[in-house]
C-alpha positions in Angstrom: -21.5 -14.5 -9.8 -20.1 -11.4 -11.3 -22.0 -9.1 -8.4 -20.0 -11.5 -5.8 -17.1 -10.7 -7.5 -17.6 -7.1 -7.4 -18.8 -6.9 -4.1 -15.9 -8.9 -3.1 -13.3 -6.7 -4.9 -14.8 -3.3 -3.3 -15.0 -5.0 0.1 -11.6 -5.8 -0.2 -10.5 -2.0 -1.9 -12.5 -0.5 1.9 -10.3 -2.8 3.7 -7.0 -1.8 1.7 -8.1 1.7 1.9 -8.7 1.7 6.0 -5.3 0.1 5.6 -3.5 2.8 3.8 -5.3 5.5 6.4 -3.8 3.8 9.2 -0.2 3.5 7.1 -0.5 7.6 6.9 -0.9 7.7 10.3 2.1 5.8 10.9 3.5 7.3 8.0 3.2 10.9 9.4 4.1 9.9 12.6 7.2 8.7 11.9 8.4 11.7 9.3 7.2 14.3 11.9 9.7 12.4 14.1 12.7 12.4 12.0 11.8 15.7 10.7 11.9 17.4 14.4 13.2 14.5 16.8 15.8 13.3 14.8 16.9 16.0 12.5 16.4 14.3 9.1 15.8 16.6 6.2 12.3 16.4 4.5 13.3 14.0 2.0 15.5 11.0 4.2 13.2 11.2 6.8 10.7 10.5 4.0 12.3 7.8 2.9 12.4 6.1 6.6 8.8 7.1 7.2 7.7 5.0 3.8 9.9 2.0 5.4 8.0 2.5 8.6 4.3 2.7 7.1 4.8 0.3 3.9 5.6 -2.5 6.7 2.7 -1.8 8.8 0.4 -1.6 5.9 1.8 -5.1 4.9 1.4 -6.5 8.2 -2.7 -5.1 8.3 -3.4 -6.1 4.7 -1.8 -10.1 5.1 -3.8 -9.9 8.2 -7.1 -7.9 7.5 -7.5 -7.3 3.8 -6.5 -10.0 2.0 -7.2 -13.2 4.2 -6.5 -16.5 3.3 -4.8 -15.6 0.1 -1.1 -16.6 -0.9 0.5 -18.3 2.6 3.8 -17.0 1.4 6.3 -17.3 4.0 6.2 -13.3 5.8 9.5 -12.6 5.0 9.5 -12.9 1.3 6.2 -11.8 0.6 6.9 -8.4 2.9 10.1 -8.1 0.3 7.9 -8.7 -2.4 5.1 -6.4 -1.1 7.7 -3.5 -0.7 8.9 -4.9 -4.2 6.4 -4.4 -5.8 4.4 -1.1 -4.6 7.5 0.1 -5.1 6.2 1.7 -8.3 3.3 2.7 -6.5 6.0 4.3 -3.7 7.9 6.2 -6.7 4.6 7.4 -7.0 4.2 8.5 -4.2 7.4 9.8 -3.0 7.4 11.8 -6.2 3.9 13.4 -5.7 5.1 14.6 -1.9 8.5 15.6 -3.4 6.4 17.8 -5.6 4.3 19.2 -2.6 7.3 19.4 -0.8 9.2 21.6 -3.2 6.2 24.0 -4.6 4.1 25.0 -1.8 5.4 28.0 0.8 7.5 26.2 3.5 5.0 25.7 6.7 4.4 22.7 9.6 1.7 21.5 7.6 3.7 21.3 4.4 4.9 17.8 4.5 1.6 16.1 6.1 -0.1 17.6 2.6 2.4 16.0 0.8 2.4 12.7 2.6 -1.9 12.9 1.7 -1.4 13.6 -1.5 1.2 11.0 -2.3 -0.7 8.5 -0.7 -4.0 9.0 -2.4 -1.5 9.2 -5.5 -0.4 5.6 -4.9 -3.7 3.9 -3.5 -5.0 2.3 -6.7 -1.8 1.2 -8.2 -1.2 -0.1 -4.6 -4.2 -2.1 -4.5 -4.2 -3.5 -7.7 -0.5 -4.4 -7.3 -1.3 -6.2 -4.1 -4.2 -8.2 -5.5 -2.4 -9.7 -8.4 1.4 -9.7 -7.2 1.9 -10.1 -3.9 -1.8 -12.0 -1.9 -2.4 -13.5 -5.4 -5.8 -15.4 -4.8 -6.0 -18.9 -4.6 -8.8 -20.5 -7.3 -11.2 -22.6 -6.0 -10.5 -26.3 -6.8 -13.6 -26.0 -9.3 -11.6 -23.2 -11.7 -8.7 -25.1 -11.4 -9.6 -27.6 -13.7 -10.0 -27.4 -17.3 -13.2 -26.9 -19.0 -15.0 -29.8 -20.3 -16.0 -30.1 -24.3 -19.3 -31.8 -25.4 -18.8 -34.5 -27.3 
């Protein structure tokens, strides 16, 4: 049982992981657009970009990573999702913001710092996910109480 449950937890970590690569796509995307297309300075256009990739990363993970757990209506559990990796986000705004601000000012500068504040924020993300926002439903048989002998 407890190999299921390990299997099960690093099949879903993969999952979340593939996830967050896709959210730095989007992510990247979107800063590189606000950055040059819209003329946002590193740091708002940052903050839109984290909008932009923390939604699609919700959308992915209700959908791919985490089915059948917590049918919360998508509206509050995308708040709550935002809520909650929100430490994971100071995280990881904080780790670009340090990128940003120390390394020689180049293209490339800002797509390290979105890398490294992502892998920065990926465990806290996941386990944040798992327990706060798709909580997993028991099966009916751990839902009810344990039997003494008598």
């Amino acid at each position: 049982m407890l190999a299921r449950t390990d299997y099960a937890i690093r099949s879903q970590f993969s999952r979340f992981a593939m996830v967050g690569v896709l959210g730095f796509m989007v992510d990247a995307t979107v800063l590189y657009l606000c950055l040059h297309g819209l003329g946002f300075d590193f740091y708002s256009g940052r903050l839109v970009s984290y909008l932009f990739a923390a939604t699609t990363t919700w959308y992915l993970n209700r959908k791919l990573t985490f089915i059948g757990c917590d049918s919360t209506a998508p509206g509050y559990q995308w708040a709550r999702f935002v809520a909650t990796n929100g430490i994971g986000g100071l995280v990881n705004y904080g780790s670009y913001s340090l990128v940003v601000a120390l390394l020689p000012a180049h293209l490339f500068v800002p797509l390290i710092g979105v890398a490294v504040g992502s892998i920065a924020g990926l465990g806290f993300n996941f386990a944040a996910s798992r327990l706060f926002v798709f909580k997993q439903s028991m099966p009916k048989t751990a839902q009810q109480p344990l039997r003494t002998r008598q």
